[in-house]
C-alpha atoms as a printed R data frame, in Angstrom:
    type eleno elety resid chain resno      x      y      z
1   ATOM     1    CA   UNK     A     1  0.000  0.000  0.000
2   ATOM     2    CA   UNK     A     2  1.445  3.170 -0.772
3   ATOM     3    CA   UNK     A     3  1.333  6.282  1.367
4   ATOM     4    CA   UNK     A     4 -0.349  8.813 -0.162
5   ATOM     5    CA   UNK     A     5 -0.162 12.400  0.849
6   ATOM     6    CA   UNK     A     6 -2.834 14.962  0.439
7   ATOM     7    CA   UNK     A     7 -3.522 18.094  1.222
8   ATOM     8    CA   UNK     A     8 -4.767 17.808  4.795
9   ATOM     9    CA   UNK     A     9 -1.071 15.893  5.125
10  ATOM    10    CA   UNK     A    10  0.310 18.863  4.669
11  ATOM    11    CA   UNK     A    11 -1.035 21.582  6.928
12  ATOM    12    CA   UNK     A    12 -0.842 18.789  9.632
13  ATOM    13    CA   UNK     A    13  3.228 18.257  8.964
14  ATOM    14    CA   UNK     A    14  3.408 22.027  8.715
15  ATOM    15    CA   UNK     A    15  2.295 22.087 12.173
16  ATOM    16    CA   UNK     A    16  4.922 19.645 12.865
17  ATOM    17    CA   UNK     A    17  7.280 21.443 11.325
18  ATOM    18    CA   UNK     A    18  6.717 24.993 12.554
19  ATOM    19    CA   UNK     A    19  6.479 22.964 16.453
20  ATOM    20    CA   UNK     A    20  9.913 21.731 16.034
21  ATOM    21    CA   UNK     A    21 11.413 25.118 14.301
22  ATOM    22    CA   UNK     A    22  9.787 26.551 17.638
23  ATOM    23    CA   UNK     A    23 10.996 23.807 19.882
24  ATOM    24    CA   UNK     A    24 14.403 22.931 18.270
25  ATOM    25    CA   UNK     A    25 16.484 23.990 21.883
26  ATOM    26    CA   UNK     A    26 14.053 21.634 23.772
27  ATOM    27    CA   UNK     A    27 13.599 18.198 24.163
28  ATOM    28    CA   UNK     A    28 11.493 16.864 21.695
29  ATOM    29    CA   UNK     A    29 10.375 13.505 21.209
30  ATOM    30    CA   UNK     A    30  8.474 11.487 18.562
31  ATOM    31    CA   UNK     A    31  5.108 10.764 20.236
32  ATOM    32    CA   UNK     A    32  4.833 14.720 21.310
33  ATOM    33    CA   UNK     A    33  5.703 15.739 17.333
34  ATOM    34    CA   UNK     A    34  3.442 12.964 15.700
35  ATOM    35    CA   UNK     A    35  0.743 13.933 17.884
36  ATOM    36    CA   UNK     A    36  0.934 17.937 16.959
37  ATOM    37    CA   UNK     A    37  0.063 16.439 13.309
38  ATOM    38    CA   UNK     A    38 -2.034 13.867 14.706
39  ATOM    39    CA   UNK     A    39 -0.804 10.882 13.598
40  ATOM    40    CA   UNK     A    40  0.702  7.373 14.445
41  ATOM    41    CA   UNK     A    41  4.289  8.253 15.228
42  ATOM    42    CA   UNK     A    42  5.007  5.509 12.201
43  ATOM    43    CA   UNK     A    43  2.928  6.749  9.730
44  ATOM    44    CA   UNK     A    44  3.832 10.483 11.032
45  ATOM    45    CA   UNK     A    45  7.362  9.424  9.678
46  ATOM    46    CA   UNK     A    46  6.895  8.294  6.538
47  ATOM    47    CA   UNK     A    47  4.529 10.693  5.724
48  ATOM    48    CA   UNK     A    48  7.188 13.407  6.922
49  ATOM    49    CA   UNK     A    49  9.876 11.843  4.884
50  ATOM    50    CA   UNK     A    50  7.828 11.928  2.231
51  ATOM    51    CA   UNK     A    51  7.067 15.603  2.063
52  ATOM    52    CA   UNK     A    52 10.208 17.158  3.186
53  ATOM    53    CA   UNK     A    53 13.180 14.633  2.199
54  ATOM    54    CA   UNK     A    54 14.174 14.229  5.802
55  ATOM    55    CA   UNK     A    55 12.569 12.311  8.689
56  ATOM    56    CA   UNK     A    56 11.283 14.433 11.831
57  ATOM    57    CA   UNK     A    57 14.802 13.789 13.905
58  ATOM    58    CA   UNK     A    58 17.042 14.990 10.989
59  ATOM    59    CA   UNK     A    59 15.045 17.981 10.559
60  ATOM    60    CA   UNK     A    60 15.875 18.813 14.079
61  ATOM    61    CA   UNK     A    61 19.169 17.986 13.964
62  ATOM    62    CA   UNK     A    62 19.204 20.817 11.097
63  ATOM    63    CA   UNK     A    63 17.784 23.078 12.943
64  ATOM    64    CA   UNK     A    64 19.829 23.021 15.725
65  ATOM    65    CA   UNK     A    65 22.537 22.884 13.702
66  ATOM    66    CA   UNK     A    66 21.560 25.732 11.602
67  ATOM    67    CA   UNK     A    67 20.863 27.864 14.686
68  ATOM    68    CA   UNK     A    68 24.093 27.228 15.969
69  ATOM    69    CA   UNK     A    69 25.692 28.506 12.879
70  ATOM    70    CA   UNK     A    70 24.449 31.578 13.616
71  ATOM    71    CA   UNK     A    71 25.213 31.636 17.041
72  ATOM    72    CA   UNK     A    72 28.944 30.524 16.470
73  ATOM    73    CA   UNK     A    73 29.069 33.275 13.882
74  ATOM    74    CA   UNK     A    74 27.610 36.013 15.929
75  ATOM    75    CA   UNK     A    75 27.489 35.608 19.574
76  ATOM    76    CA   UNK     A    76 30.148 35.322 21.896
77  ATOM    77    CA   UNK     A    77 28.891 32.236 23.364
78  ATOM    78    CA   UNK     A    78 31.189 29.548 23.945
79  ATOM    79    CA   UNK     A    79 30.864 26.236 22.322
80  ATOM    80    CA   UNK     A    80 29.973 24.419 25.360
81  ATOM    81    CA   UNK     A    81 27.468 27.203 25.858
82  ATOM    82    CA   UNK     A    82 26.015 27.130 22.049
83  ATOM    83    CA   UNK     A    83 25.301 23.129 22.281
84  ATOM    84    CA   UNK     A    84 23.237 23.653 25.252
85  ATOM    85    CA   UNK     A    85 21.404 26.719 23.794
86  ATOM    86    CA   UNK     A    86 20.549 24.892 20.464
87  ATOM    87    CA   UNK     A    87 18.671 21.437 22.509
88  ATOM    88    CA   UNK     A    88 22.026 19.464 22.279
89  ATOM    89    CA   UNK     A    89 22.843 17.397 25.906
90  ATOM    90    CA   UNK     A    90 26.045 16.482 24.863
91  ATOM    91    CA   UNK     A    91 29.237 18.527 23.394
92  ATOM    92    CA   UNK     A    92 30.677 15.439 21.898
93  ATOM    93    CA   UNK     A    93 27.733 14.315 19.964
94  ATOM    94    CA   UNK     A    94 27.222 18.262 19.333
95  ATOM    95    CA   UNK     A    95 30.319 18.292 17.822
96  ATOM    96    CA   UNK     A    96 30.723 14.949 16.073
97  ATOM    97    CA   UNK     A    97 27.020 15.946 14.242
98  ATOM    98    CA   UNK     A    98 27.931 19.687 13.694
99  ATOM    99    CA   UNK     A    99 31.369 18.122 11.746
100 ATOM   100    CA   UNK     A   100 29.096 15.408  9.788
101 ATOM   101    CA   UNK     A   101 26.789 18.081  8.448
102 ATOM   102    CA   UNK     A   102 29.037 21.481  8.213
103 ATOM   103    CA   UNK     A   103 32.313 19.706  7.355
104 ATOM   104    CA   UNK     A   104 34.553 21.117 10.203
105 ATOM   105    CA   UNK     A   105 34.065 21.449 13.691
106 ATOM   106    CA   UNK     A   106 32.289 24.260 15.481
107 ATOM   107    CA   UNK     A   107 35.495 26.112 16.412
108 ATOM   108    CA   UNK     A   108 36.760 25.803 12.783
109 ATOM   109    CA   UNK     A   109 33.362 27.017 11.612
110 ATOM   110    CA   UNK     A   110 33.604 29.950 13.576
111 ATOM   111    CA   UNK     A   111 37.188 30.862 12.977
112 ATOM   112    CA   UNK     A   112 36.297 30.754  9.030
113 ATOM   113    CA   UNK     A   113 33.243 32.393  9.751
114 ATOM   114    CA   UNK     A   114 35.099 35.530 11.684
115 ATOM   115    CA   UNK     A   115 38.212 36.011  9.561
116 ATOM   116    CA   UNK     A   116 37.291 39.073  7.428
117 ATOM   117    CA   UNK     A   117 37.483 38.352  3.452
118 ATOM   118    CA   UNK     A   118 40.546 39.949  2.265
119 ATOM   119    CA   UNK     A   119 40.546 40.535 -1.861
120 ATOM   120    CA   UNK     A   120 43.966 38.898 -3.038
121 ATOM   121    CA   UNK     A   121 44.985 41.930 -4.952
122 ATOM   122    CA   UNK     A   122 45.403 44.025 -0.554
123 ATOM   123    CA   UNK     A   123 46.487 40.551  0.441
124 ATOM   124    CA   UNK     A   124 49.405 40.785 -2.167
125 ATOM   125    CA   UNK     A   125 49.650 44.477 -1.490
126 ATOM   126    CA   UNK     A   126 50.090 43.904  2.376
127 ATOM   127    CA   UNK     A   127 52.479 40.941  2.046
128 ATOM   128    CA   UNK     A   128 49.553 38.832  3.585
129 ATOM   129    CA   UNK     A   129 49.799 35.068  2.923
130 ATOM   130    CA   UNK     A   130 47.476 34.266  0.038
131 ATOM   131    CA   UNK     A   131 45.218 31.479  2.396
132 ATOM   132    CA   UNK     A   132 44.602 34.155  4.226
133 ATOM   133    CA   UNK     A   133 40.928 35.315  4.621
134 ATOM   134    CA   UNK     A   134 39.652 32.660  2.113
């Protein structure tokens, strides 16, 4: 039987969606999720996966990671401090999902993220190393 997904579906997952986009720095769990859209946690799933190419738990993985990309480039929070303020309980699985998704960890992320861009014609002028401010 194939799921099918009509246009109830989707202002029910919306609801999902927007509760975890509101909820991302919280503990959130299946059952509490599936039941803002009103369905099985199961069929909530598929149905989820379906619509938005992800499945409810990597969609809040993004957004936490996505938030803390703009914390790390913005705030002067620390890292430890940025994992707790995004819903994470745990710095190493913070940082072992930040460097699965971004690419580099959230230290590197925010080092990149601060240097200042630096055109290679005033980086040549200055005598400044040509990595510099990639």
């Amino acid at each position: 039987m194939k799921n099918t997904v009509c246009p109830e579906h989707y202002e029910a997952l919306g609801r999902a969606r927007t509760f975890i986009e509101r909820h991302y720095n919280q503990p959130i769990t299946l059952e509490r999720t599936s039941r803002e859209a009103g369905f099985s946690p199961f069929h909530f799933i598929r149905l989820f996966r379906a619509v938005y190419k992800l499945t409810p738990h990597q969609y809040l993985i993004q957004c936490r990671i996505d938030n803390a990309k703009t914390l790390l480039r913005s705030d002067e929070l620390s890292v430890t401090e940025i994992c707790q303020a995004v819903g994470f309980e745990s710095l190493a699985s913070f940082s072992t999902l930040f460097r699965r998704v971004v690419g580099v960890s959230p230290s590197a992320y925010r080092k990149r993220a601060r240097q200042r861009f630096v055109p290679l014609c005033f980086r040549t002028k200055l005598g400044i190393g040509a990595a510099s401010g990639d």
